[in-house]
C-alpha positions in Angstrom: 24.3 52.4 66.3 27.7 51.1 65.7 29.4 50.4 69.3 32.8 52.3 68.8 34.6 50.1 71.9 34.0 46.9 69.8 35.3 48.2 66.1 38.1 50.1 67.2 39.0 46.6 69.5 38.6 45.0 65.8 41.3 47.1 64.8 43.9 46.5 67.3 43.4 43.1 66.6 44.7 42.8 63.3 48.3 44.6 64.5 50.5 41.4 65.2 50.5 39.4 68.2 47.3 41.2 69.5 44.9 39.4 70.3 41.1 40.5 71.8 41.7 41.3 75.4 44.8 43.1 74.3 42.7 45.1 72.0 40.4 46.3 74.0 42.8 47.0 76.9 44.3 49.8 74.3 40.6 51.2 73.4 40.2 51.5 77.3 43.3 52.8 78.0 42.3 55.4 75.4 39.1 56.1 76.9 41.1 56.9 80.4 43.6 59.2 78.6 43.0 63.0 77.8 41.2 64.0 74.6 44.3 65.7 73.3 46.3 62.7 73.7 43.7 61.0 71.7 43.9 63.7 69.3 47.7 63.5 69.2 47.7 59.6 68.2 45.7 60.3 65.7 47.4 62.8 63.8 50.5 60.6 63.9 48.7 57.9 62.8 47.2 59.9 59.8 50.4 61.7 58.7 52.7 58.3 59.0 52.4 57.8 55.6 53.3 61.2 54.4 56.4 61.5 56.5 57.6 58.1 56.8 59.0 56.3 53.4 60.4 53.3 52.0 64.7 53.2 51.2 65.1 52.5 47.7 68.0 50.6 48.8 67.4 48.5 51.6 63.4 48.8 51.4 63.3 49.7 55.4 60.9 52.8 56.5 62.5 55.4 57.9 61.8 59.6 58.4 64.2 61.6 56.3 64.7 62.9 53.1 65.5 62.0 49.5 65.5 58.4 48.1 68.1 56.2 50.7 68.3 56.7 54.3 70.8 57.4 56.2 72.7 54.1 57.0 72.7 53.3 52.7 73.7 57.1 52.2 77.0 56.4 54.9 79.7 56.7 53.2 81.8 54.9 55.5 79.9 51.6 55.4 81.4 48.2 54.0 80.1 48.0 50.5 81.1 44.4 50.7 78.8 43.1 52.9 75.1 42.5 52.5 72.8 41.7 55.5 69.8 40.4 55.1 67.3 40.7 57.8 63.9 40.0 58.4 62.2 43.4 59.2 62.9 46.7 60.3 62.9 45.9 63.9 66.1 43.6 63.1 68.1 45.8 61.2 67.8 48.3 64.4 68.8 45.4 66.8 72.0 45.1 64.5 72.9 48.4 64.4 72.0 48.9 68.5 75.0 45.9 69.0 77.4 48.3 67.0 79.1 45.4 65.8 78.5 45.8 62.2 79.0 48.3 59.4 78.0 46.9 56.3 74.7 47.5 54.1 71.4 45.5 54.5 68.7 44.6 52.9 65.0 44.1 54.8 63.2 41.2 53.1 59.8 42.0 54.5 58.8 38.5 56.3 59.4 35.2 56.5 58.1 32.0 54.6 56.5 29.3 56.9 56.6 25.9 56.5 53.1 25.7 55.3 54.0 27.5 52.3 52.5 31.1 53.3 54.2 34.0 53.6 56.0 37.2 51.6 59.6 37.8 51.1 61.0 40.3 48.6 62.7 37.4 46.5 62.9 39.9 42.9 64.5 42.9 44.8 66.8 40.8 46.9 68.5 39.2 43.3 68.7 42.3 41.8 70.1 44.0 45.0 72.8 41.2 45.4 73.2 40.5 41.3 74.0 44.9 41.6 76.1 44.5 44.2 78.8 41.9 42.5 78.8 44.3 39.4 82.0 45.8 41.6 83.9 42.4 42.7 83.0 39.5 44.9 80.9 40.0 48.3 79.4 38.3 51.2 75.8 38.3 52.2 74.9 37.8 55.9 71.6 35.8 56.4 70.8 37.3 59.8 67.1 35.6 60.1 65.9 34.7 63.3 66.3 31.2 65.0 62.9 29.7 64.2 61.6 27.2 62.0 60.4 30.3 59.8 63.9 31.8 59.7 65.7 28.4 58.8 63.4 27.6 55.8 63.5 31.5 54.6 66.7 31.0 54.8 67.4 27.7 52.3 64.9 29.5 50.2 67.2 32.3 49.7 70.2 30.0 49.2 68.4 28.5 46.4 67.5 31.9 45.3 71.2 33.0 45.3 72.6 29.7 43.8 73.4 31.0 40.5 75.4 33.7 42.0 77.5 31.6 44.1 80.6 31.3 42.6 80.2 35.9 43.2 79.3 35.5 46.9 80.4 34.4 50.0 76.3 33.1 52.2 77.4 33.5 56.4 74.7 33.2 58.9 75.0 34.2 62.4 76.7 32.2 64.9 74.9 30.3 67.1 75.3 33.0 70.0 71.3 32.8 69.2 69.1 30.6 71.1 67.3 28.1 68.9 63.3 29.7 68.6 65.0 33.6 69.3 63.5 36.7 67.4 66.6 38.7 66.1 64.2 41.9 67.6 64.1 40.5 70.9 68.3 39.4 70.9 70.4 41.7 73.8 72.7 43.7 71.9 76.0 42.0 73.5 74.2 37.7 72.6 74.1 39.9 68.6 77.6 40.9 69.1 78.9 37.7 69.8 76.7 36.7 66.9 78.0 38.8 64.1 81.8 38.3 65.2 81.3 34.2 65.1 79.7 34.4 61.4 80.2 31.3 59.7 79.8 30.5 56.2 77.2 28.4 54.8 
């Protein structure tokens, strides 16, 4: 008989940073919760794929319709400026610090030093070779402040070398603290951030 506790633990434990006592404090807090809760979870869960889809643009998910979402559809945005963040998560703690209005572009990961990891390398040089088609621009590496974000980071440059003379590269200032998660960054430490950009 399959013990239900021990798979759905299993589970939780491949979402990031979970690890087994996490897991199973979620299937036990599940148990404790009312079966139309549980119900409810699950529906979301099974429908997030249908209602939830990928920006052609700046590959984040979002919940809307047609092919961009709504901060690549914005008129009113800088068509100059290119960030390029990590994940999702980053691109919301940007726009939470209201401190930039540009476009972005979500590369998906990071690349470790031990030479694992995923970033969207092919979309990011097409994105930024499409985007000098209408004059000169600047791309924002916004990565976080970790070992991880520094190496993605000289990966990209070396990505983007044969578009330099196009392109102005800027990182962040160094409101950051050295080992900070752009996700976990206060809105006012990004702020100070974005306005102290420096060229790289």
């Amino acid at each position: 008989m399959t013990d239900r506790v021990e798979e759905l633990s299993r589970a939780f434990e491949r979402f990031p940073g979970i690890g087994p006592r996490q897991a199973k404090r979620f299937v036990y807090h599940l148990l404790s919760t009312s079966e139309s809760d549980r119900i409810r979870l699950a529906e979301l869960i099974a429908h997030l794929g249908a209602e939830v889809r990928q920006c052609a643009s700046c590959l984040r998910f979002w919940s809307g319709t047609g092919e961009v979402c709504n901060y690549c559809s914005d008129t009113s945005r800088d068509d100059s400026i290119l960030m390029v963040v990590e994940k999702d998560q980053d691109l919301l703690a940007v726009e939470r610090a209201n401190a930039y209005k540009g476009r972005y572009f979500v590369l998906g990961g990071v690349l470790t030093l031990a030479g694992k990891g995923h970033i969207r390398e092919r979309e990011l040089v097409d994105r930024v070779e499409r985007k000098i088609r209408n004059g000169k621009a600047e791309i924002v590496l916004a990565l976080s402040a970790t070992n991880e974000g520094e190496h993605t980071a000289d990966r990209i440059r070396e990505l983007l070398t044969p578009l330099r003379e196009h392109i102005t590269l800027s990182v962040l200032g160094r409101g950051l603290s050295t080992g900070s998660e752009l996700e976990y960054t206060d809105a006012e430490t990004l702020f100070g951030a974005l306005q102290n950009r420096k060229e790289t």
